[in-house]
DRENSE-257863 format. One record per residue (C-alpha): residue in one letter; x, y, z; residue number from 1. Coordinates in nm, 3 decimals, decimal comma. Each point is the difference from the previous one (the first is absolute). Layout:
<rs>
R   resn        c1        c2        c3   resi
R      a         X         Y         Z    NUM
...
</rs>
This chain:
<rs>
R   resn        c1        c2        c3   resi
R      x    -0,033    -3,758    -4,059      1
R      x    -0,057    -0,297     0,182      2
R      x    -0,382    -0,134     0,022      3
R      x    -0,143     0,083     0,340      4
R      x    -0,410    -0,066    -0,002      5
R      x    -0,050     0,279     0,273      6
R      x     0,137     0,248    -0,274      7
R      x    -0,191    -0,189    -0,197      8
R      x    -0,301     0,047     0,180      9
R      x     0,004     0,330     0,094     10
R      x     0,127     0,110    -0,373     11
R      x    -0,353    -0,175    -0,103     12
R      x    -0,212     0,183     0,317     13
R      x     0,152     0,343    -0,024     14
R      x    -0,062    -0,058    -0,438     15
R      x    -0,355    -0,046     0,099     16
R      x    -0,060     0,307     0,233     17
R      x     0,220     0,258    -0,221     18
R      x    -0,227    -0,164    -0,297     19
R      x    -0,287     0,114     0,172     20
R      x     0,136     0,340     0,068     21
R      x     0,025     0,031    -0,383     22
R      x    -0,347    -0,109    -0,014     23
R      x    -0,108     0,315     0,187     24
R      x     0,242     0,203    -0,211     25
R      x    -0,137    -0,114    -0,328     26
R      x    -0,405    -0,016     0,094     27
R      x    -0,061     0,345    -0,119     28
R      x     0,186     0,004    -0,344     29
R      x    -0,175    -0,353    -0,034     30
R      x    -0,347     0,225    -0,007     31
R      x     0,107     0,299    -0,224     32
R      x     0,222    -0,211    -0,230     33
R      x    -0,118    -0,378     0,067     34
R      x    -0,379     0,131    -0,066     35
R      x    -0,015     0,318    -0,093     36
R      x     0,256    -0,029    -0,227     37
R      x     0,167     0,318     0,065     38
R      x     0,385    -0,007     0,083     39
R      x     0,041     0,157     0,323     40
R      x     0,387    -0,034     0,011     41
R      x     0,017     0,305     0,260     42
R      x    -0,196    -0,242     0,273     43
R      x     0,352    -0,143     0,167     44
R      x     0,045     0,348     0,054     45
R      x    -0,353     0,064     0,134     46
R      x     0,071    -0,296     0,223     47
R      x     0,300     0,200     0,117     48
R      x    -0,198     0,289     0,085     49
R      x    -0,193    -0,228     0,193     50
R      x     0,249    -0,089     0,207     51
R      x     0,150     0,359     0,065     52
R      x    -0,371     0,065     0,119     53
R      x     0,014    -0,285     0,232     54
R      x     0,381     0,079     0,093     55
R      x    -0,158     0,389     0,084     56
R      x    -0,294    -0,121     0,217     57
R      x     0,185    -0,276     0,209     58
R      x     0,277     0,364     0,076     59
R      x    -0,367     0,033     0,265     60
R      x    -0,014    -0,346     0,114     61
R      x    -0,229    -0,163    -0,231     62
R      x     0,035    -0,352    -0,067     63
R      x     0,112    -0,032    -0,394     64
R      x    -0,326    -0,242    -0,077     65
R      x    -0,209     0,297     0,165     66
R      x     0,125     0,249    -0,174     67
R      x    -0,028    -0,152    -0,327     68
R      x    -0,382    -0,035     0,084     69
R      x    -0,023     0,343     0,084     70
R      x     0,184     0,052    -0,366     71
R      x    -0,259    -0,222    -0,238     72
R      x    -0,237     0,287    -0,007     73
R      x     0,202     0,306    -0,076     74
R      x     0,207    -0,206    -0,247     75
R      x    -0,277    -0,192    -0,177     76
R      x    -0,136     0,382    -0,054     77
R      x     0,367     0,026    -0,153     78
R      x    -0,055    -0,254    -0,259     79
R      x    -0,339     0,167    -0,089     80
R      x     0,165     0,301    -0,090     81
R      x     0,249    -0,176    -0,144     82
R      x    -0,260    -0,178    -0,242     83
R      x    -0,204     0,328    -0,040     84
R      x     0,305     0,191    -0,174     85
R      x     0,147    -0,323    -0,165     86
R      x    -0,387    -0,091    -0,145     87
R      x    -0,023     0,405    -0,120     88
R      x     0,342     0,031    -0,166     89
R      x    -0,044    -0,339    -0,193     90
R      x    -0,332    -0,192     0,011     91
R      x    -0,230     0,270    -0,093     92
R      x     0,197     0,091    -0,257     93
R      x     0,093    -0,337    -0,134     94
R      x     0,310     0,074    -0,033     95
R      x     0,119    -0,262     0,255     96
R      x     0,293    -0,250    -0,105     97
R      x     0,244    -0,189     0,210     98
R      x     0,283     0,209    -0,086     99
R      x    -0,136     0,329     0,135    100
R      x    -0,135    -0,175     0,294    101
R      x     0,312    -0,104     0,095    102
R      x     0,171     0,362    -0,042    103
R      x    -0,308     0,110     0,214    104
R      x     0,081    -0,304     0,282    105
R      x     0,362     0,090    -0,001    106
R      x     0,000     0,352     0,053    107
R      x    -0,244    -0,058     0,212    108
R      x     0,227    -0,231     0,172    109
R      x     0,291     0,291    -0,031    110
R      x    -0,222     0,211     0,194    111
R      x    -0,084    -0,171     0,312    112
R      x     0,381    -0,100     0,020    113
R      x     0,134     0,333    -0,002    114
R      x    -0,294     0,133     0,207    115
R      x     0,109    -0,329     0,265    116
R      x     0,330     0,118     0,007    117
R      x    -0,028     0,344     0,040    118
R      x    -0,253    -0,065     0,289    119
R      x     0,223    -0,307     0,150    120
R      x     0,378     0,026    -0,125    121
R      x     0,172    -0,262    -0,148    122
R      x     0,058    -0,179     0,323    123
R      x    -0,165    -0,338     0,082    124
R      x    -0,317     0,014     0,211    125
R      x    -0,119    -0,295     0,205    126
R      x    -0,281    -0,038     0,249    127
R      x    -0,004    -0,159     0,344    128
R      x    -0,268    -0,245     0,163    129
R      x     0,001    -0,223     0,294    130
R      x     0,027    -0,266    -0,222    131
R      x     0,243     0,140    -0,237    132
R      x     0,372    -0,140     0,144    133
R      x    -0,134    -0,357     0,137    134
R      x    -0,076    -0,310    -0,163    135
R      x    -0,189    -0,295     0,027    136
R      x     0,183    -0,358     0,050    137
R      x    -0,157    -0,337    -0,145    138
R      x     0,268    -0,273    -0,007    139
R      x     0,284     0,095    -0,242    140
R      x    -0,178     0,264    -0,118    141
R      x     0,035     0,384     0,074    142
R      x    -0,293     0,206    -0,133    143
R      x     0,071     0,394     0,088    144
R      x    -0,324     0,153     0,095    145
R      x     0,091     0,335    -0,201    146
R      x    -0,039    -0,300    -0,292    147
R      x    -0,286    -0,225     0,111    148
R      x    -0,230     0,314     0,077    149
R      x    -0,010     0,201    -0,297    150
R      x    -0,018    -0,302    -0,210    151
R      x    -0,336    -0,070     0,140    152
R      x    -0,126     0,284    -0,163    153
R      x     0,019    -0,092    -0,369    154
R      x    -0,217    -0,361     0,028    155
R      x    -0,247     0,271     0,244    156
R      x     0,017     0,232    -0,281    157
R      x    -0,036    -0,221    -0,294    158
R      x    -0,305    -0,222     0,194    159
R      x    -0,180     0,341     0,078    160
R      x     0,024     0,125    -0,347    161
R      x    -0,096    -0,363    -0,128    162
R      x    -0,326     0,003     0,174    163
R      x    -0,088     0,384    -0,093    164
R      x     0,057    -0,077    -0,395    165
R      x    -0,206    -0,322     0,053    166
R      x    -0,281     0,067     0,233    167
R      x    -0,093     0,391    -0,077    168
R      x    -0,153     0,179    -0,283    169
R      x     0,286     0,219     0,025    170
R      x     0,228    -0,229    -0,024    171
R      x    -0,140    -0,234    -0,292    172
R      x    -0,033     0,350    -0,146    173
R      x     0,369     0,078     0,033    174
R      x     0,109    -0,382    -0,175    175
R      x    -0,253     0,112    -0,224    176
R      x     0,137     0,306    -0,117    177
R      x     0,336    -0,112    -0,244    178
R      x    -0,256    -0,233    -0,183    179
R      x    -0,316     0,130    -0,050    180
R      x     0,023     0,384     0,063    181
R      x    -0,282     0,053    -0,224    182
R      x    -0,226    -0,214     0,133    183
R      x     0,022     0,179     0,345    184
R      x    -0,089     0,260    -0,212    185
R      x    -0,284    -0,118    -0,155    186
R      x    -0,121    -0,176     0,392    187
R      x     0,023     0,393     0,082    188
R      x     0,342    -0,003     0,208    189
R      x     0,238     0,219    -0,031    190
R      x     0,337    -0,137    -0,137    191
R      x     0,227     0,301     0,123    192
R      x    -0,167    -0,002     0,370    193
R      x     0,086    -0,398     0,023    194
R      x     0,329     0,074    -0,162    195
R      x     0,075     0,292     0,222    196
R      x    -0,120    -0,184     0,307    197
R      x     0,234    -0,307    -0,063    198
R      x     0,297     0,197    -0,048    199
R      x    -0,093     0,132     0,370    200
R      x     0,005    -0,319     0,175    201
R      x     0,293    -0,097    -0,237    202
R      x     0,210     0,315     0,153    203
R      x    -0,137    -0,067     0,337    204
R      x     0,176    -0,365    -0,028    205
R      x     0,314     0,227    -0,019    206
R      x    -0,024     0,120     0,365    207
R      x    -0,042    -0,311     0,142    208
R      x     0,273    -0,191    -0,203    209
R      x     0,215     0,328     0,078    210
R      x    -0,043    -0,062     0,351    211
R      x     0,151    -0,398    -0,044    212
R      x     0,310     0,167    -0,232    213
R      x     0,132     0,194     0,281    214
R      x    -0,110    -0,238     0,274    215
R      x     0,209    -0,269    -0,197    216
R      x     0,315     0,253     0,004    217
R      x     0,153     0,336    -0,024    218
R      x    -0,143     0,203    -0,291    219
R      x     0,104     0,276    -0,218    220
R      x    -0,177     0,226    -0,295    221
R      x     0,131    -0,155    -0,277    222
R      x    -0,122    -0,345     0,110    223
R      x    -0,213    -0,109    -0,186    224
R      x     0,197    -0,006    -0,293    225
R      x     0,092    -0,319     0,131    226
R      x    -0,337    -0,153    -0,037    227
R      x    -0,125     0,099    -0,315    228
R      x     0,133    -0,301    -0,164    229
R      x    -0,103    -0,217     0,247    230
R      x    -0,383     0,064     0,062    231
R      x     0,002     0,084    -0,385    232
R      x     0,096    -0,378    -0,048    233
R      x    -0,237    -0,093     0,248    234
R      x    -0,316     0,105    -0,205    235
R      x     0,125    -0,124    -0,303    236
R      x     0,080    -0,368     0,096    237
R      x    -0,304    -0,032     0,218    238
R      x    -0,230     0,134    -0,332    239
R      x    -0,129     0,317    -0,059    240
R      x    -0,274     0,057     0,296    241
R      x     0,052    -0,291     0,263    242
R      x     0,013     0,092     0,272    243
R      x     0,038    -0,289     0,256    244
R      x     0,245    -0,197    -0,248    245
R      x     0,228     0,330     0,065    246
R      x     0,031    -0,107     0,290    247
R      x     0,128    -0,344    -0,081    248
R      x     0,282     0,154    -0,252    249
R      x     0,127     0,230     0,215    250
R      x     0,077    -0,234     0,264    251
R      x     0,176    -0,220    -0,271    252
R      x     0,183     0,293    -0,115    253
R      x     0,085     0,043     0,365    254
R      x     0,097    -0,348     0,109    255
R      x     0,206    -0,022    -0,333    256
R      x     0,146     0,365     0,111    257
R      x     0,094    -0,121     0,377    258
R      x     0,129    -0,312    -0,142    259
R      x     0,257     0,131    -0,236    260
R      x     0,072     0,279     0,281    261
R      x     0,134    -0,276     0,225    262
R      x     0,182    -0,285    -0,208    263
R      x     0,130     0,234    -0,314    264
R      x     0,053     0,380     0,024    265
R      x    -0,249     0,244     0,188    266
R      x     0,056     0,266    -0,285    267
R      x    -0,157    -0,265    -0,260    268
R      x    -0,298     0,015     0,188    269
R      x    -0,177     0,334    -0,150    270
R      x     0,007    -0,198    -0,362    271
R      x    -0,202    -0,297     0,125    272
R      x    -0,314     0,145    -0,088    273
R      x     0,123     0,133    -0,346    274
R      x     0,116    -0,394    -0,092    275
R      x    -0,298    -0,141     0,149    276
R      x    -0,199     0,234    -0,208    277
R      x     0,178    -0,107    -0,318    278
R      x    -0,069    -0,376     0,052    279
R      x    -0,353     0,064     0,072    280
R      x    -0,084     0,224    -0,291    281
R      x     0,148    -0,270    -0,220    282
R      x    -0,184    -0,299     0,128    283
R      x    -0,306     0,196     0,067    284
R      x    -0,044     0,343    -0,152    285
R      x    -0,353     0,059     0,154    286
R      x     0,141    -0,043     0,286    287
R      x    -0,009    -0,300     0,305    288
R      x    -0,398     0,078     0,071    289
R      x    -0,104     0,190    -0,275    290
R      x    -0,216     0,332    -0,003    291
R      x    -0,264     0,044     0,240    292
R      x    -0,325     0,071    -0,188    293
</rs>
């Protein structure tokens, strides 16, 4: 292919925006598994049911940033009950092991996706918007706005969720948590409540990033299959529990991603992550930022 700098450019803009969008998708595993340390591999799917909720609310009229507010309350109650059975079948018992977790995530995972597409079909589902169809023009570049808006939710997200794990008791409580669970104990907090409570908000993220999948393009049930090895990357290569530098590897892994989509082959693209994952873990096996603590 010959070197045009508008493709260029707009390979580089639209990497940035879809990197953000995979910021959004991976802020709630980067709570139960960056900091809670338990391996929610069924949230790509939770993020999916997040956008058939949006995708059922806009059938009304509802905007599909509206209705994924209207969604953060009933699914962050989700992700407590979620947390309630997971903590009751394997915490209390200590019998918990990343193996079993796993089985639980994936059938868990199973579930929602038959449940999606016995409630949906098979087809693709999309939304519509004013905005949705038209795009904004700056010079060479092109910038769809069914791109540009949903990927101002994940910086939104992750700068929100930044300042509540910084600047509340809650929230120190919640970075707390992985590292010093018995101390909590000791200061007279409960561990499970502060456990339970983060895996709320963490399943509420799902709604909201739901709500960019779909407005991004056409969904299905099975979807987020697609991401798991993706936002599972993310976590990793930012380090266990940073939040904000997710943010910075997912929009590498999604420059990188738009890149090789438009000078090499489109169908290499979905391996990006996995090869950017490889060369990070073996230059920096903690990870680009570390843990949080």
């Amino acid at each position: 292919m010959m070197f045009s700098i508008d493709i260029l450019l707009n390979a580089i803009v639209t990497g940035i925006l879809l990197g953000s969008v995979y910021a959004a998708l991976a802020l709630g595993l980067g709570i139960t598994f960056g900091i809670l340390h338990i391996p929610n591999i069924a949230h790509p799917t939770l993020v999916v049911a997040g956008a058939f909720f949006v995708y059922t609310l806009c059938q009304w009229g509802l905007d599909p940033i509206v209705a994924a507010l209207i969604g953060l309350v009933p699914f962050y109650l989700l992700g407590v009950v979620l947390y309630t059975f997971y903590s009751r079948v394997f915490e209390r018992r200590g019998s918990a092991n990343v193996l079993q977790s796993l089985t639980l995530f994936f059938g868990l995972s199973l579930v929602i996706e038959i449940l999606l597409s016995l409630g949906f079909g098979s087809e693709l589902k999309s939304v519509s918007a004013s905005y949705i169809g038209s795009s904004l023009k700056l010079g060479l570049l092109t910038i769809p706005y069914r791109l540009l808006i949903p990927a101002l939710l994940g910086p939104l997200m992750i700068a929100a969720l930044s300042i509540y794990l910084a600047h509340t008791s809650s929230g120190t409580a919640i970075r707390a948590v992985a590292h010093e669970e018995r101390a909590l104990s000791i200061a007279g907090i409960n561990p499970a409540a502060v456990k339970r409570h983060a895996f709320g908000i963490a399943t509420a993220t799902a709604v909201i990033a739901g709500a960019a999948l779909i407005m991004v393009g056409p969904i299905e049930p099975f979807a987020g299959r697609y991401q798991i090895g993706r936002v599972f990357a993310i976590i990793v290569l930012a380090g266990m529990g940073s939040i904000p530098g997710s943010l910075v590897i997912a929009i590498i892994i999604g420059i990188a991603e738009a890149l090789v989509a438009s000078y090499l082959n489109p169908s290499w693209a979905p391996g990006v992550a996995f090869a950017i994952l490889l060369l990070g873990l073996a230059g920096r096996p903690q990870g680009l930022f570390g843990g949080a603590r």
